[in-house]
C-alpha positions as CSV (number, residue, x, y, z in Angstrom):
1,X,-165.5,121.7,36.5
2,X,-166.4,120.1,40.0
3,X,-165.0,116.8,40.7
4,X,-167.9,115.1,41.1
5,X,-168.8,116.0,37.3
6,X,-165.3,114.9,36.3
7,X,-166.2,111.5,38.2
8,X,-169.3,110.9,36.4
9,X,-167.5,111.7,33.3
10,X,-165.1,108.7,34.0
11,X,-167.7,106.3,35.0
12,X,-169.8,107.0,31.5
13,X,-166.6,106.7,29.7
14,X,-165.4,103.5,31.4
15,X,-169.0,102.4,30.9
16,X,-169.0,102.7,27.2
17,X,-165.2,100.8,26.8
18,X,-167.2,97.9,29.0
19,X,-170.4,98.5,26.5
20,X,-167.8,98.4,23.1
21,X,-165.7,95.6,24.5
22,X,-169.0,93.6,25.2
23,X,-169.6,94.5,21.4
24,X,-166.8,93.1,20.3
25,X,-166.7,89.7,22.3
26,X,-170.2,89.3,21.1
27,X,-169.6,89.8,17.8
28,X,-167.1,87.1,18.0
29,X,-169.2,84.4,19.0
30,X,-166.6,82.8,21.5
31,X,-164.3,82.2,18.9
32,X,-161.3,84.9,20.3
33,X,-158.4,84.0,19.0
34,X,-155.7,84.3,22.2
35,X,-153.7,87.0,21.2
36,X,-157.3,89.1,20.9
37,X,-158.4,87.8,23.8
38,X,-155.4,88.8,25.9
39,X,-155.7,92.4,24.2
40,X,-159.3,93.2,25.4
41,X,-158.5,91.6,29.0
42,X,-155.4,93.9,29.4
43,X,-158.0,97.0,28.3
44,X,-160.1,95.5,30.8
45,X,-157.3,95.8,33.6
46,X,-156.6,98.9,32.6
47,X,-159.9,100.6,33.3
48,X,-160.8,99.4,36.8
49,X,-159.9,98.0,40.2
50,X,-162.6,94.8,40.0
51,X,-161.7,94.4,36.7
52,X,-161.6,90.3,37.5
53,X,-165.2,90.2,38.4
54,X,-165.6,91.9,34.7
55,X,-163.7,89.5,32.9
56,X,-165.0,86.9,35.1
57,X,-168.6,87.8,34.0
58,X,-167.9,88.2,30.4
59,X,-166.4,84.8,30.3
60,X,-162.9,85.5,29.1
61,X,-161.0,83.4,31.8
């Protein structure tokens, strides 16, 4: 497989963890408890490099 097809790969991948994590904050209304919240901010870090525009935009700060 080319890398550029293993890099789109990632990206649709990392796009769905945003997509289910959005999911799950939603779902939750704003009422995260804090030991949740720190959970899906450290999957957050752990996909990308911005990810503190993401969590910035999602409202979890």
């Amino acid at each position: 497989m080319s890398e550029r097809k293993k890099e789109i790969k990632r990206r649709r991948k990392r796009r769905a963890n945003y997509a289910a994590l959005k999911l799950k904050i939603a779902k939750a209304g704003g009422k995260l408890d804090s030991p949740i919240k720190q959970k899906i901010i450290e999957k957050i870090r752990k996909l990308s490099l911005g990810a503190d525009v993401v969590i910035k935009n999602l409202g979890l700060e």
